[in-house]
N, C-alpha and C positions, 0 to 999 in steps of 0.2 A: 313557337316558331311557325307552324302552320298559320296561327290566327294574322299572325304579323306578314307573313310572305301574302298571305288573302288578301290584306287590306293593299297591300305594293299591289301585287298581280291587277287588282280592281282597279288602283286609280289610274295605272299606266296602260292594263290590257282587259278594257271589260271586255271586249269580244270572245279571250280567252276565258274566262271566268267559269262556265260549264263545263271546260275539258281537266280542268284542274281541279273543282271539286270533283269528279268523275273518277281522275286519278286517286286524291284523298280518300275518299269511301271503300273505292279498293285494296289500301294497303290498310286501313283500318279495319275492315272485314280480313284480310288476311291473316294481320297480327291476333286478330280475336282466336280463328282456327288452332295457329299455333301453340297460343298459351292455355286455350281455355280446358274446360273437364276432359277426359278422354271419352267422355259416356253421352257427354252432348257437348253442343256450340256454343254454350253459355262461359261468360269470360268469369276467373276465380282471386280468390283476393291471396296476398303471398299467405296470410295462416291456413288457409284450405290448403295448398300448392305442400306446403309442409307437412299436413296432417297427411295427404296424399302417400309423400315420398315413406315418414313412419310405418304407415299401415302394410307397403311392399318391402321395407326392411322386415318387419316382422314376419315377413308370409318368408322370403327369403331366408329367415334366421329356422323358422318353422324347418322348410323344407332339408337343411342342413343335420338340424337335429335327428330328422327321419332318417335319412342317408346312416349317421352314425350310428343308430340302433342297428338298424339293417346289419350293417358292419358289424358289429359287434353279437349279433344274434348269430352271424353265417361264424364268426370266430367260436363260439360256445360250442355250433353242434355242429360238431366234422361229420365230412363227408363217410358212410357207413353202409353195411347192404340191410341196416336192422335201424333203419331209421324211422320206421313206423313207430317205435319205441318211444322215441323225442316226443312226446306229445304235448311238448310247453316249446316247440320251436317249429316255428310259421318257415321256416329255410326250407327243411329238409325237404328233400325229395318224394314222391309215395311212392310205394313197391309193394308187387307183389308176396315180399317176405313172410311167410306165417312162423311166430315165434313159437317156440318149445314151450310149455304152460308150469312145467318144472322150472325152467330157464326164467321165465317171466317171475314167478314168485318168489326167485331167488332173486330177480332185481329187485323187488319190490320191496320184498324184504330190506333188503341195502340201501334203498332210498328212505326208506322209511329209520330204519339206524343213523343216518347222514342229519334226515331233519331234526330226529330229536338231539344226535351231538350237537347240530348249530344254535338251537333253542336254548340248549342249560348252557350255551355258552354267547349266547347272545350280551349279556350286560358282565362286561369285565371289570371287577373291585378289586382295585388296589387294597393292600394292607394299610391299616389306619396307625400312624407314627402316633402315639397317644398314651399317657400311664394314667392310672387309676389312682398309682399313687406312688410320689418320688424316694420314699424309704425303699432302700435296696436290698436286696435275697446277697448276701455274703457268699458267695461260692470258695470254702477253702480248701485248697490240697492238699493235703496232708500225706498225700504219694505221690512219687511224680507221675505227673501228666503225660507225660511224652513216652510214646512205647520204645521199649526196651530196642529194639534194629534200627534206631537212632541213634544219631550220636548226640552224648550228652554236654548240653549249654552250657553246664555249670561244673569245670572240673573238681574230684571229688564226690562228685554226687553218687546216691546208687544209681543201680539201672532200674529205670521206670517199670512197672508192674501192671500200666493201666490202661489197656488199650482201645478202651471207648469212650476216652473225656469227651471227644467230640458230640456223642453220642447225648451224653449225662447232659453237655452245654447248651448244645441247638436243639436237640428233638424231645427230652423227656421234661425239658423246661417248657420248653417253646408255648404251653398256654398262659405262661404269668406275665402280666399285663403292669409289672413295675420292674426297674432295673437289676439287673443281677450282675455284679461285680466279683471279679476273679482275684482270688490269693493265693501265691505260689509261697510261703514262707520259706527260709533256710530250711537246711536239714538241722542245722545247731539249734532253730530257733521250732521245731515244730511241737512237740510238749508245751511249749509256754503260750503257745498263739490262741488267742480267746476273741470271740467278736460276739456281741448281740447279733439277732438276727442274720445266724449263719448258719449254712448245711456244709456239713465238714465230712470231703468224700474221704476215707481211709480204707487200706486194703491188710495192712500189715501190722495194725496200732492196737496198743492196750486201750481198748476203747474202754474199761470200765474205771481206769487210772484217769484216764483224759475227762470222762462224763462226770466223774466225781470232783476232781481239781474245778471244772468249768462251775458245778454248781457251787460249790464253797464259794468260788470268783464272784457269784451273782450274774453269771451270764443267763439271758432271758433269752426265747424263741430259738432254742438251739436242735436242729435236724442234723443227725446223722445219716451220711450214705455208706450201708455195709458192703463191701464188698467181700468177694471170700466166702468162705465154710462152707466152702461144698459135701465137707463129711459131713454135714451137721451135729459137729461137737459139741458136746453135753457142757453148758456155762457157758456159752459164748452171746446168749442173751440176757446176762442178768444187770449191764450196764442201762438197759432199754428206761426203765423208770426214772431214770435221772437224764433224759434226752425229753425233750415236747414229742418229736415223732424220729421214726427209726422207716426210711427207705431200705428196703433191703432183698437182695439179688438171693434167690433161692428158695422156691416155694417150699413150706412147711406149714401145715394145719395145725400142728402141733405149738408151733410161736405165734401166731396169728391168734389162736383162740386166748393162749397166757396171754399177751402185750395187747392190747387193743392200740397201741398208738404204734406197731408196726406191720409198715404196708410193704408187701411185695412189688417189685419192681424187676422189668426183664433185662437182662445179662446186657442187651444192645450188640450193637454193630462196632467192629473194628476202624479207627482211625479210617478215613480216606476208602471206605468202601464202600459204606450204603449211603442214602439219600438224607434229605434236608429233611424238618418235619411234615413238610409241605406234600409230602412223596404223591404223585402221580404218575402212576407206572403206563403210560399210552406209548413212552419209545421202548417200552424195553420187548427185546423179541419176543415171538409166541415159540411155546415147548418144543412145539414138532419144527421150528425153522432152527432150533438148537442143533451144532453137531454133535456134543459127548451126551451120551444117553444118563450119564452119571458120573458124578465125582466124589472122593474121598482124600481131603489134603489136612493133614494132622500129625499127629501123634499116635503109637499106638499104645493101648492099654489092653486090659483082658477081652470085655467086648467087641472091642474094634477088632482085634487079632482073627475073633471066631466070623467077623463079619467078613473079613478079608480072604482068611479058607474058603468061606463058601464061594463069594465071587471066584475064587482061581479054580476051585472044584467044578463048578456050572460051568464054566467058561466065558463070564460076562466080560464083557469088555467094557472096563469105567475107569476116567482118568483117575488117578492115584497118585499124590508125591506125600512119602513119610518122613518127614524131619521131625524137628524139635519141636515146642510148644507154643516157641514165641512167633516163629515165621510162618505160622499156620501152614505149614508145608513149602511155600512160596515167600520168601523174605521181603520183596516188595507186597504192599497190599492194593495195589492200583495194579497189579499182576495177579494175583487172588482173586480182587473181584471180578476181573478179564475171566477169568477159567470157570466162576463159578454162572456168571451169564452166559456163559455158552454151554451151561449144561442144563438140561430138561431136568435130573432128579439132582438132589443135593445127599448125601447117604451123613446122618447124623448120629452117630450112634454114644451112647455113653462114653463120659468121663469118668472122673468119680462122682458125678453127681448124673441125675437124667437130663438136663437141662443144659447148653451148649449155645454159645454165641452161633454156633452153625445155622442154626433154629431159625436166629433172626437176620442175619447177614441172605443166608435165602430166601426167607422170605422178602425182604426189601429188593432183593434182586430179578424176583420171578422164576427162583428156581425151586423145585416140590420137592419140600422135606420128607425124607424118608426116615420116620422112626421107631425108636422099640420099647415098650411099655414097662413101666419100673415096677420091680414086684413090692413097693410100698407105695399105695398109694395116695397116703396120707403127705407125701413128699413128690409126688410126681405131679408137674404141670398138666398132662393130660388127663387126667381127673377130670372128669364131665364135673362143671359149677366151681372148680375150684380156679386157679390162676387164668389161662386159657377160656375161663366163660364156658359157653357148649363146645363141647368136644369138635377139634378142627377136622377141616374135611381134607388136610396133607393126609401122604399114607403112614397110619400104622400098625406097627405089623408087632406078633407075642416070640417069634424066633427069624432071625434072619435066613433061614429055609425058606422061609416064604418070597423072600423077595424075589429073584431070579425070575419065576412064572408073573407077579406082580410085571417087572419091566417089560416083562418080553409082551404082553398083551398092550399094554400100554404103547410099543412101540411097533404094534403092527394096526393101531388105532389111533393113525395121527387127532382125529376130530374128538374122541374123547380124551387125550391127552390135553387138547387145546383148553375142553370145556373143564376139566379139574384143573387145571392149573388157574383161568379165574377165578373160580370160588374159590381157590386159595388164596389170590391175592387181594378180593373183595373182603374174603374173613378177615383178613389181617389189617385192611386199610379201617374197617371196623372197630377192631378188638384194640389196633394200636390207636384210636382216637378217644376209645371209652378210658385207656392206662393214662394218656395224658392228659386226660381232662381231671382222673381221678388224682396225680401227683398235683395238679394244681389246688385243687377243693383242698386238700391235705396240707399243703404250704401258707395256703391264706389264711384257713381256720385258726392258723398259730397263729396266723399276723395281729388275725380280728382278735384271739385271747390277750393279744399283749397289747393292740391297739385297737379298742373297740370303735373308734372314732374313723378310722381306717376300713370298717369291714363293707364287702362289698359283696358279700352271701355266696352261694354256690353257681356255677353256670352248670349247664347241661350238654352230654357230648353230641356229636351231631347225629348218631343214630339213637 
Protein backbone atom coordinates (compact mmCIF):
# COMPACT_ATOMS: atom_id res chain seq x y z
CA UNK A 1 0.00 0.00 0.00
CA UNK A 2 2.58 2.51 0.89
CA UNK A 3 4.96 1.43 -2.13
CA UNK A 4 1.76 2.10 -4.34
CA UNK A 5 0.34 5.48 -2.75
CA UNK A 6 4.46 6.43 -3.40
CA UNK A 7 4.45 5.88 -6.76
CA UNK A 8 0.53 8.05 -7.15
CA UNK A 9 1.86 10.75 -4.56
CA UNK A 10 5.20 11.06 -7.04
CA UNK A 11 3.56 11.23 -10.32
CA UNK A 12 0.69 13.65 -9.17
CA UNK A 13 2.71 15.51 -6.14
CA UNK A 14 6.41 15.41 -6.49
CA UNK A 15 6.65 18.57 -4.55
CA UNK A 16 5.19 16.55 -1.74
CA UNK A 17 7.25 13.67 -2.01
CA UNK A 18 9.80 14.53 1.18
CA UNK A 19 6.86 15.26 3.59
CA UNK A 20 5.44 11.93 3.02
CA UNK A 21 8.28 9.84 3.09
CA UNK A 22 9.11 12.04 6.39
CA UNK A 23 5.64 10.85 7.56
CA UNK A 24 6.50 7.07 6.57
CA UNK A 25 9.72 6.73 8.44
CA UNK A 26 7.98 7.87 11.44
CA UNK A 27 5.17 5.50 11.74
CA UNK A 28 7.75 2.78 10.85
CA UNK A 29 10.01 3.90 13.53
CA UNK A 30 7.04 4.00 15.85
CA UNK A 31 5.51 0.59 15.08
CA UNK A 32 9.22 -0.88 15.59
CA UNK A 33 9.22 0.69 19.42
CA UNK A 34 5.87 -0.96 19.95
CA UNK A 35 6.47 -4.47 18.95
CA UNK A 36 10.01 -4.76 19.29
CA UNK A 37 12.26 -6.55 22.62
CA UNK A 38 11.35 -4.76 25.86
CA UNK A 39 15.39 -4.85 26.56
CA UNK A 40 16.06 -3.00 23.35
CA UNK A 41 14.63 -1.29 19.91
CA UNK A 42 15.37 -4.17 17.85
CA UNK A 43 12.03 -5.42 15.94
CA UNK A 44 11.38 -9.47 16.88
CA UNK A 45 9.91 -12.27 14.85
CA UNK A 46 6.34 -13.78 16.18
CA UNK A 47 8.46 -17.13 17.54
CA UNK A 48 10.65 -14.89 19.87
CA UNK A 49 7.20 -12.62 20.78
CA UNK A 50 5.96 -16.39 21.90
CA UNK A 51 9.02 -17.60 23.45
CA UNK A 52 8.86 -14.19 25.29
CA UNK A 53 5.11 -14.53 26.55
CA UNK A 54 6.22 -18.52 27.86
CA UNK A 55 9.05 -17.50 29.84
CA UNK A 56 6.57 -14.75 32.02
CA UNK A 57 4.02 -17.45 32.28
CA UNK A 58 6.46 -19.54 33.82
CA UNK A 59 7.89 -16.86 36.22
CA UNK A 60 4.11 -16.08 36.86
CA UNK A 61 3.22 -19.85 37.54
CA UNK A 62 6.67 -19.86 39.66
CA UNK A 63 5.64 -17.04 41.72
CA UNK A 64 1.96 -18.80 42.43
CA UNK A 65 3.61 -21.83 43.63
CA UNK A 66 5.75 -19.76 46.18
CA UNK A 67 2.54 -18.03 47.55
CA UNK A 68 0.96 -21.50 48.11
CA UNK A 69 3.81 -23.01 50.18
CA UNK A 70 3.91 -19.82 52.10
CA UNK A 71 0.33 -20.71 52.70
CA UNK A 72 0.48 -23.68 53.52
CA UNK A 73 3.70 -23.51 55.75
CA UNK A 74 1.77 -20.42 57.96
CA UNK A 75 -1.26 -23.31 58.08
CA UNK A 76 1.36 -26.14 59.62
CA UNK A 77 2.79 -23.96 62.35
CA UNK A 78 0.10 -22.00 64.32
CA UNK A 79 0.52 -19.20 65.89
CA UNK A 80 2.34 -20.22 69.51
CA UNK A 81 4.44 -18.24 72.51
CA UNK A 82 7.05 -21.53 72.05
CA UNK A 83 7.60 -21.18 68.58
CA UNK A 84 11.28 -21.19 68.70
CA UNK A 85 10.48 -24.87 68.72
CA UNK A 86 9.28 -25.08 65.00
CA UNK A 87 12.56 -25.06 63.76
CA UNK A 88 11.59 -26.72 60.16
CA UNK A 89 9.12 -23.55 59.83
CA UNK A 90 10.52 -20.21 58.17
CA UNK A 91 6.72 -18.56 59.43
CA UNK A 92 7.10 -18.37 62.86
CA UNK A 93 7.74 -15.59 64.65
CA UNK A 94 11.26 -15.36 67.05
CA UNK A 95 10.68 -14.82 70.86
CA UNK A 96 12.35 -14.47 73.35
CA UNK A 97 10.89 -17.92 74.91
CA UNK A 98 13.44 -20.02 76.70
CA UNK A 99 12.12 -23.77 76.63
CA UNK A 100 12.13 -25.99 79.84
CA UNK A 101 15.29 -28.70 78.78
CA UNK A 102 13.04 -31.46 80.53
CA UNK A 103 10.14 -30.15 78.23
CA UNK A 104 12.38 -29.94 75.27
CA UNK A 105 13.35 -33.70 75.51
CA UNK A 106 10.26 -34.79 75.99
CA UNK A 107 9.45 -33.29 72.64
CA UNK A 108 12.11 -34.64 71.17
CA UNK A 109 11.53 -37.59 72.38
CA UNK A 110 7.88 -37.66 70.70
CA UNK A 111 9.19 -36.47 67.45
CA UNK A 112 11.51 -38.85 67.22
CA UNK A 113 8.58 -41.68 68.11
CA UNK A 114 6.27 -39.91 65.36
CA UNK A 115 9.37 -40.40 62.57
CA UNK A 116 9.95 -43.76 63.34
CA UNK A 117 5.94 -44.64 63.38
CA UNK A 118 5.78 -42.75 59.83
CA UNK A 119 8.97 -44.88 58.54
CA UNK A 120 7.61 -48.56 59.30
CA UNK A 121 4.80 -47.31 57.88
CA UNK A 122 5.91 -45.61 55.09
CA UNK A 123 5.26 -48.59 52.10
CA UNK A 124 1.65 -49.94 52.68
CA UNK A 125 1.22 -53.98 51.46
CA UNK A 126 -1.91 -55.04 50.73
CA UNK A 127 -2.53 -58.87 51.46
CA UNK A 128 -1.59 -61.01 48.46
CA UNK A 129 -5.03 -63.00 47.23
CA UNK A 130 -2.89 -66.17 46.04
CA UNK A 131 -2.75 -70.15 47.19
CA UNK A 132 -0.02 -72.29 47.08
CA UNK A 133 -2.14 -74.77 46.50
CA UNK A 134 -6.00 -75.18 45.45
CA UNK A 135 -6.54 -78.73 47.62
CA UNK A 136 -8.66 -77.40 50.58
CA UNK A 137 -8.11 -77.91 54.77
CA UNK A 138 -11.81 -79.49 55.31
CA UNK A 139 -12.89 -77.55 58.30
CA UNK A 140 -15.64 -80.05 60.02
CA UNK A 141 -18.05 -79.44 62.93
CA UNK A 142 -18.80 -81.84 64.60
CA UNK A 143 -20.36 -79.46 67.42
CA UNK A 144 -22.31 -76.86 66.82
CA UNK A 145 -20.60 -73.73 66.00
CA UNK A 146 -22.97 -71.17 67.18
CA UNK A 147 -22.69 -70.30 71.01
CA UNK A 148 -25.20 -71.64 72.94
CA UNK A 149 -27.22 -67.54 73.79
CA UNK A 150 -28.15 -67.89 70.37
CA UNK A 151 -30.89 -69.11 69.00
CA UNK A 152 -30.69 -72.21 67.22
CA UNK A 153 -30.85 -72.28 63.04
CA UNK A 154 -31.82 -75.60 63.02
CA UNK A 155 -34.84 -76.77 65.07
CA UNK A 156 -34.00 -79.68 67.21
CA UNK A 157 -30.57 -79.22 67.28
CA UNK A 158 -28.60 -79.16 70.71
CA UNK A 159 -27.38 -76.08 72.03
CA UNK A 160 -23.90 -75.24 70.76
CA UNK A 161 -21.09 -75.80 73.10
CA UNK A 162 -18.48 -73.67 71.13
CA UNK A 163 -17.77 -70.39 71.52
CA UNK A 164 -14.71 -69.56 69.60
CA UNK A 165 -15.25 -71.02 65.93
CA UNK A 166 -14.62 -67.73 64.97
CA UNK A 167 -11.55 -67.84 66.70
CA UNK A 168 -10.53 -71.66 65.29
CA UNK A 169 -11.64 -69.97 61.53
CA UNK A 170 -9.91 -66.56 61.06
CA UNK A 171 -7.15 -66.41 63.54
CA UNK A 172 -5.50 -69.76 64.37
CA UNK A 173 -5.86 -70.66 60.60
CA UNK A 174 -5.20 -67.54 59.18
CA UNK A 175 -1.33 -68.56 58.07
CA UNK A 176 -2.47 -71.30 55.54
CA UNK A 177 -2.07 -70.19 52.26
CA UNK A 178 -4.75 -72.87 50.56
CA UNK A 179 -8.63 -72.87 51.04
CA UNK A 180 -10.35 -74.06 54.04
CA UNK A 181 -13.80 -74.98 53.58
CA UNK A 182 -16.53 -75.27 56.24
CA UNK A 183 -18.92 -78.51 57.21
CA UNK A 184 -21.66 -78.18 59.40
CA UNK A 185 -23.15 -81.91 59.02
CA UNK A 186 -26.76 -82.92 60.60
CA UNK A 187 -26.84 -83.91 64.09
CA UNK A 188 -28.32 -87.49 62.43
CA UNK A 189 -25.46 -87.36 60.18
CA UNK A 190 -22.30 -86.65 62.36
CA UNK A 191 -20.80 -90.28 63.21
CA UNK A 192 -20.81 -91.06 59.58
CA UNK A 193 -19.34 -87.81 58.17
CA UNK A 194 -15.68 -88.78 56.91
CA UNK A 195 -13.58 -86.25 54.49
CA UNK A 196 -9.77 -86.68 53.45
CA UNK A 197 -7.93 -83.82 54.23
CA UNK A 198 -10.11 -82.62 57.29
CA UNK A 199 -9.67 -81.16 60.83
CA UNK A 200 -12.65 -82.20 62.60
CA UNK A 201 -13.32 -79.60 65.64
CA UNK A 202 -15.41 -81.95 68.43
CA UNK A 203 -16.12 -80.93 71.95
CA UNK A 204 -18.48 -83.67 73.09
CA UNK A 205 -17.49 -86.94 70.63
CA UNK A 206 -16.15 -90.31 71.07
CA UNK A 207 -13.33 -89.45 69.38
CA UNK A 208 -11.67 -92.84 69.68
CA UNK A 209 -14.98 -94.51 68.05
CA UNK A 210 -14.82 -91.73 65.26
CA UNK A 211 -10.64 -92.08 64.69
CA UNK A 212 -11.11 -95.76 64.38
CA UNK A 213 -14.26 -95.83 62.11
CA UNK A 214 -12.28 -92.99 59.86
CA UNK A 215 -9.29 -95.20 59.63
CA UNK A 216 -11.00 -98.57 58.75
CA UNK A 217 -12.77 -95.80 56.05
CA UNK A 218 -9.20 -95.06 54.65
CA UNK A 219 -9.61 -91.66 55.36
CA UNK A 220 -6.03 -89.84 54.85
CA UNK A 221 -4.67 -86.33 56.33
CA UNK A 222 -7.11 -86.46 59.21
CA UNK A 223 -6.45 -83.56 62.22
CA UNK A 224 -8.42 -83.46 65.00
CA UNK A 225 -9.33 -80.28 67.19
CA UNK A 226 -9.76 -81.48 70.97
CA UNK A 227 -11.75 -79.51 72.75
CA UNK A 228 -12.54 -80.29 76.47
CA UNK A 229 -10.74 -82.19 79.32
CA UNK A 230 -9.97 -79.71 81.40
CA UNK A 231 -9.82 -82.60 84.11
CA UNK A 232 -7.44 -84.22 82.18
CA UNK A 233 -9.00 -87.54 82.37
CA UNK A 234 -6.95 -90.61 82.24
CA UNK A 235 -7.79 -92.29 78.37
CA UNK A 236 -8.89 -89.51 76.76
CA UNK A 237 -5.71 -89.48 74.48
CA UNK A 238 -5.50 -92.97 73.44
CA UNK A 239 -7.68 -92.14 69.96
CA UNK A 240 -4.30 -89.80 69.19
CA UNK A 241 -2.35 -92.51 66.88
CA UNK A 242 -5.12 -93.14 64.70
CA UNK A 243 -5.43 -89.16 63.75
CA UNK A 244 -2.13 -87.59 61.54
CA UNK A 245 -2.08 -84.83 64.22
CA UNK A 246 -4.16 -84.00 67.33
CA UNK A 247 -4.74 -79.83 67.90
CA UNK A 248 -5.57 -79.72 71.37
CA UNK A 249 -6.75 -77.04 74.06
CA UNK A 250 -4.98 -77.72 77.43
CA UNK A 251 -1.40 -77.87 78.20
CA UNK A 252 -0.09 -81.13 79.55
CA UNK A 253 3.56 -82.21 79.30
CA UNK A 254 2.58 -85.38 80.18
CA UNK A 255 0.51 -85.94 76.28
CA UNK A 256 2.98 -84.00 74.58
CA UNK A 257 5.90 -85.98 75.58
CA UNK A 258 3.48 -89.79 74.89
CA UNK A 259 1.89 -88.25 71.33
CA UNK A 260 4.53 -86.47 69.46
CA UNK A 261 1.69 -85.73 66.65
CA UNK A 262 -0.25 -83.71 69.48
CA UNK A 263 0.10 -79.94 69.54
CA UNK A 264 -1.18 -77.55 72.07
CA UNK A 265 -3.24 -74.99 71.01
CA UNK A 266 -4.90 -71.86 73.22
CA UNK A 267 -8.46 -71.98 74.42
CA UNK A 268 -8.98 -68.44 71.91
CA UNK A 269 -11.47 -65.69 72.18
CA UNK A 270 -15.15 -65.68 72.44
CA UNK A 271 -17.38 -65.31 69.26
CA UNK A 272 -17.63 -61.34 68.56
CA UNK A 273 -15.11 -60.14 71.12
CA UNK A 274 -11.56 -60.22 70.15
CA UNK A 275 -9.80 -59.19 67.09
CA UNK A 276 -8.92 -60.49 63.44
CA UNK A 277 -5.66 -62.40 63.08
CA UNK A 278 -4.17 -59.22 61.98
CA UNK A 279 -4.65 -57.66 65.73
CA UNK A 280 -2.90 -54.32 65.99
CA UNK A 281 -3.81 -52.91 69.11
CA UNK A 282 -2.70 -48.79 68.46
CA UNK A 283 -6.84 -47.82 69.20
CA UNK A 284 -7.26 -49.69 71.98
CA UNK A 285 -6.90 -47.49 75.26
CA UNK A 286 -3.98 -47.21 77.42
CA UNK A 287 -4.55 -48.93 81.28
CA UNK A 288 -4.40 -45.66 83.18
CA UNK A 289 -7.14 -43.92 80.57
CA UNK A 290 -9.21 -47.22 81.81
CA UNK A 291 -12.13 -46.48 84.37
CA UNK A 292 -12.77 -50.11 86.24
CA UNK A 293 -9.33 -50.75 87.87
CA UNK A 294 -10.63 -54.50 87.49
CA UNK A 295 -13.05 -57.05 86.42
CA UNK A 296 -14.37 -60.48 87.37
CA UNK A 297 -17.42 -61.70 84.95
CA UNK A 298 -18.03 -65.60 85.25
CA UNK A 299 -18.89 -68.28 87.21
CA UNK A 300 -17.86 -69.17 90.48
CA UNK A 301 -16.11 -72.13 91.50
CA UNK A 302 -13.72 -72.81 94.63
CA UNK A 303 -10.94 -70.52 93.62
CA UNK A 304 -12.93 -67.89 92.23
CA UNK A 305 -15.09 -67.87 95.65
CA UNK A 306 -11.74 -67.30 97.84
CA UNK A 307 -10.59 -64.58 95.11
CA UNK A 308 -13.91 -62.97 95.68
CA UNK A 309 -13.48 -62.92 99.83
CA UNK A 310 -10.56 -61.31 99.42
CA UNK A 311 -11.61 -58.47 97.13
CA UNK A 312 -14.78 -57.79 99.63
CA UNK A 313 -12.38 -58.22 102.78
CA UNK A 314 -9.66 -55.43 101.26
CA UNK A 315 -12.34 -53.42 100.08
CA UNK A 316 -11.27 -53.39 96.29
CA UNK A 317 -13.54 -52.11 94.18
CA UNK A 318 -13.59 -54.33 90.79
CA UNK A 319 -16.46 -54.73 88.31
CA UNK A 320 -18.00 -58.21 88.98
CA UNK A 321 -21.24 -59.81 87.38
CA UNK A 322 -21.68 -63.78 88.47
CA UNK A 323 -23.89 -65.76 86.29
CA UNK A 324 -23.74 -68.89 84.39
CA UNK A 325 -21.03 -70.14 82.24
CA UNK A 326 -22.40 -69.56 78.96
CA UNK A 327 -23.00 -65.63 79.23
CA UNK A 328 -19.57 -65.13 80.72
CA UNK A 329 -21.44 -62.99 83.14
CA UNK A 330 -22.88 -60.73 80.50
CA UNK A 331 -25.15 -62.52 77.83
CA UNK A 332 -24.25 -60.21 75.08
CA UNK A 333 -20.58 -60.65 74.08
CA UNK A 334 -20.21 -57.17 72.29
CA UNK A 335 -21.18 -56.15 75.95
CA UNK A 336 -18.30 -58.37 77.58
CA UNK A 337 -16.00 -57.08 75.60
CA UNK A 338 -17.35 -53.24 76.21
CA UNK A 339 -16.56 -54.12 80.09
CA UNK A 340 -13.50 -55.98 79.69
CA UNK A 341 -11.68 -52.76 77.52
CA UNK A 342 -12.56 -50.60 80.07
CA UNK A 343 -10.81 -52.29 82.59
CA UNK A 344 -6.86 -51.98 83.32
CA UNK A 345 -6.75 -55.70 85.13
CA UNK A 346 -8.76 -58.61 83.85
CA UNK A 347 -8.71 -60.99 87.30
CA UNK A 348 -8.53 -64.80 85.72
CA UNK A 349 -8.52 -67.01 88.13
CA UNK A 350 -9.10 -70.94 87.74
CA UNK A 351 -11.70 -73.24 86.43
CA UNK A 352 -11.16 -76.50 86.74
CA UNK A 353 -8.41 -76.27 84.77
CA UNK A 354 -5.58 -73.29 85.03
CA UNK A 355 -6.14 -72.08 81.71
CA UNK A 356 -9.21 -69.70 80.94
CA UNK A 357 -10.42 -68.06 77.71
CA UNK A 358 -10.16 -65.09 80.05
CA UNK A 359 -6.36 -65.26 79.48
CA UNK A 360 -6.95 -64.53 75.94
CA UNK A 361 -9.99 -62.52 75.40
CA UNK A 362 -7.70 -59.89 77.62
CA UNK A 363 -5.09 -60.23 76.22
CA UNK A 364 -6.40 -59.32 72.76
CA UNK A 365 -8.16 -56.48 74.35
CA UNK A 366 -5.35 -54.83 76.33
CA UNK A 367 -6.45 -55.73 79.47
CA UNK A 368 -3.50 -57.30 82.25
CA UNK A 369 -4.22 -60.68 83.21
CA UNK A 370 -4.10 -61.27 86.63
CA UNK A 371 -3.24 -64.91 87.59
CA UNK A 372 -2.53 -67.62 90.06
CA UNK A 373 -0.09 -70.40 89.53
CA UNK A 374 -1.30 -74.12 89.30
CA UNK A 375 0.27 -76.30 91.94
CA UNK A 376 1.10 -78.98 88.95
CA UNK A 377 3.27 -77.81 86.90
CA UNK A 378 3.64 -80.11 84.41
CA UNK A 379 -0.06 -78.98 83.42
CA UNK A 380 0.13 -75.25 83.87
CA UNK A 381 0.69 -72.84 80.86
CA UNK A 382 2.85 -70.70 82.90
CA UNK A 383 5.63 -73.00 83.22
CA UNK A 384 8.67 -71.05 81.93
CA UNK A 385 9.55 -73.01 78.26
CA UNK A 386 6.44 -74.75 78.23
CA UNK A 387 2.95 -73.46 76.36
CA UNK A 388 3.46 -69.61 76.99
CA UNK A 389 7.30 -69.77 75.75
CA UNK A 390 9.21 -67.57 78.58
CA UNK A 391 7.23 -66.79 81.43
CA UNK A 392 4.67 -63.63 80.65
CA UNK A 393 5.36 -60.50 82.07
CA UNK A 394 1.05 -60.19 83.02
CA UNK A 395 0.92 -60.36 86.90
CA UNK A 396 1.25 -63.55 88.60
CA UNK A 397 0.58 -64.01 91.79
CA UNK A 398 0.96 -67.93 94.49
CA UNK A 399 -2.31 -66.57 96.69
CA UNK A 400 -4.77 -64.04 95.88
CA UNK A 401 -3.56 -62.04 99.21
CA UNK A 402 -1.44 -60.74 97.21
CA UNK A 403 -3.36 -59.04 94.91
CA UNK A 404 -4.98 -56.01 96.61
CA UNK A 405 -1.38 -54.29 97.47
CA UNK A 406 -0.31 -55.45 93.70
CA UNK A 407 -3.52 -52.93 92.41
CA UNK A 408 -3.26 -50.48 94.69
CA UNK A 409 0.52 -49.59 93.60
CA UNK A 410 -0.23 -50.12 90.16
CA UNK A 411 -2.99 -47.60 90.46
CA UNK A 412 -1.29 -44.87 92.24
CA UNK A 413 1.52 -45.42 89.16
CA UNK A 414 -0.44 -44.45 86.24
CA UNK A 415 3.18 -44.51 83.92
CA UNK A 416 4.13 -47.93 85.20
CA UNK A 417 0.78 -49.29 84.68
CA UNK A 418 1.05 -47.86 81.02
CA UNK A 419 4.63 -49.29 80.67
CA UNK A 420 3.45 -53.17 81.78
CA UNK A 421 0.65 -53.28 80.04
CA UNK A 422 2.83 -52.96 76.67
CA UNK A 423 4.97 -55.60 77.22
CA UNK A 424 2.01 -57.37 77.73
CA UNK A 425 0.68 -56.82 74.76
CA UNK A 426 3.92 -56.98 72.63
CA UNK A 427 4.52 -60.51 74.47
CA UNK A 428 1.39 -61.57 73.23
CA UNK A 429 1.46 -60.04 69.56
CA UNK A 430 4.81 -62.35 69.72
CA UNK A 431 3.85 -65.52 71.42
CA UNK A 432 0.47 -65.45 69.42
CA UNK A 433 2.48 -65.06 65.83
CA UNK A 434 5.09 -67.94 66.77
CA UNK A 435 1.23 -70.37 67.93
CA UNK A 436 0.11 -69.53 64.43
CA UNK A 437 2.77 -70.07 62.49
CA UNK A 438 3.44 -73.22 64.37
CA UNK A 439 -0.57 -74.70 63.70
CA UNK A 440 0.42 -73.90 60.05
CA UNK A 441 3.92 -75.96 59.73
CA UNK A 442 1.73 -78.71 61.51
CA UNK A 443 -1.17 -78.72 58.98
CA UNK A 444 1.02 -78.63 55.85
CA UNK A 445 3.47 -81.18 57.03
CA UNK A 446 0.42 -83.58 56.62
CA UNK A 447 -0.47 -82.23 53.52
CA UNK A 448 3.40 -82.70 52.21
CA UNK A 449 3.05 -86.61 53.77
CA UNK A 450 0.01 -87.24 51.67
CA UNK A 451 0.95 -85.03 48.97
CA UNK A 452 4.57 -84.67 48.53
CA UNK A 453 4.28 -82.96 45.17
CA UNK A 454 2.29 -80.23 47.05
CA UNK A 455 4.91 -79.57 49.81
CA UNK A 456 6.04 -76.07 50.37
CA UNK A 457 8.43 -76.69 53.65
CA UNK A 458 8.13 -74.64 56.65
CA UNK A 459 7.97 -70.75 56.97
CA UNK A 460 9.22 -68.90 59.92
CA UNK A 461 7.32 -66.66 62.47
CA UNK A 462 8.04 -63.16 62.30
CA UNK A 463 9.99 -62.89 65.53
Amino acid sequence: WILFESDCLWAMHPQKNIIFFGIVAFAVFFLTRAIGSPTCGHAVTLEQFRQFQQEKDTQIQKLKEEIEKLIQEKQECPDCPKCQECEECPICPDTNHQPDPAEDREISRQKNEAREYSSSHEQCKLPDYKHHSKRPLNLVWLTDPIPAQFQRSRPGEKSGQISEAIWIRDTLLSKLTRPVVMHYPLESQKLDFFMNDSLVISLFLKRDIYTAAAKKKGIKNLGIYMMGDEKMKAGKMEFAPDADYVLRNYYNKQYHDQYPNVHWVPNGIKTCIGTHAGFVPNTLPLASQRPNLCNFLGSIRKDRENMMKVLKAEGVECLTNINQWEGKGIKHPVTYRFQLESSKFTLAPWGQNPETMRHYEALELGSIPVVRRWPYPNEDPLTPFSAYGEEPPFIIIDKWEELPQILKRYKADPEALDELQAKVIRWWLKRKDQILTDVRNVIEDNFAKHYPEEAVGHVESCV
